[in-house]
C-alpha positions in Angstrom: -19.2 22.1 18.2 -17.2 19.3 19.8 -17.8 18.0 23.5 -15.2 17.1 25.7 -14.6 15.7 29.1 -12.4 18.3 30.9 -10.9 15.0 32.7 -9.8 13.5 29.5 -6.5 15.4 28.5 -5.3 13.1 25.5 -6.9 11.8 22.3 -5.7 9.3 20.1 -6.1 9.2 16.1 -9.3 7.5 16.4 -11.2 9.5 18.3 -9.9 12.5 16.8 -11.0 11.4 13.1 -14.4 10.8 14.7 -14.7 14.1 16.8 -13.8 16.2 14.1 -15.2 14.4 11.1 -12.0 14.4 9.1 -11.1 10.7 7.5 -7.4 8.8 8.8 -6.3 9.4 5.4 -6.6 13.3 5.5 -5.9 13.7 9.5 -2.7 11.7 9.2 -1.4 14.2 6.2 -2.2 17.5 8.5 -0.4 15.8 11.3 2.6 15.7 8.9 2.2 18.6 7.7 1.2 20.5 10.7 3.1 18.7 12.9 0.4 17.6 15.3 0.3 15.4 18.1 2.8 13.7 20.2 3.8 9.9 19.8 4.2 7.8 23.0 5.0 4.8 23.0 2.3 2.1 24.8 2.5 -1.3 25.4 5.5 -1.5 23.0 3.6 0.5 19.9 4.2 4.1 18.7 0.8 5.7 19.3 0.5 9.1 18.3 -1.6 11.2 21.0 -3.4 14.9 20.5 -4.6 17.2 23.4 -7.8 19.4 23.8 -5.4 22.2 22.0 -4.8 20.2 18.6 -8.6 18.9 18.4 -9.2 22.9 18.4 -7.2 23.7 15.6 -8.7 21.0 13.6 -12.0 22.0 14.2 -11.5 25.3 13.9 -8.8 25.2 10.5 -10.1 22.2 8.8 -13.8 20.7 7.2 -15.0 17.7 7.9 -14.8 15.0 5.6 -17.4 14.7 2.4 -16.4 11.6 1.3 
């Protein structure tokens, strides 16, 4: 089970990876894939942002990370 502040409405790749226990390798080819995320740009960089609704699909469709 994942906790969540109900403030916090976006999550980045980072904290994804480490709430759901699947590596930046693998969570960057289901965000292709899948189509996941939003990107926004921030401080003049792309950065791709997730809500509440895309950590729960990951969670729910996807293992953590063995390796």
């Amino acid at each position: 089970m994942i906790r969540i502040k109900s403030s916090q409405k976006f999550f980045t790749e980072d904290e994804v990876s480490s709430l759901t226990g699947i590596c930046l390798r693998h969570l960057d080819d289901l965000i292709q894939m899948k189509h996941l995320g939003q990107l926004v740009e921030r401080a003049g960089d792309l950065v791709r942002l997730f809500t509440s609704s895309d950590l729960i699909y990951l969670t729910k469709l996807y293992p953590r990370c063995q390796h």
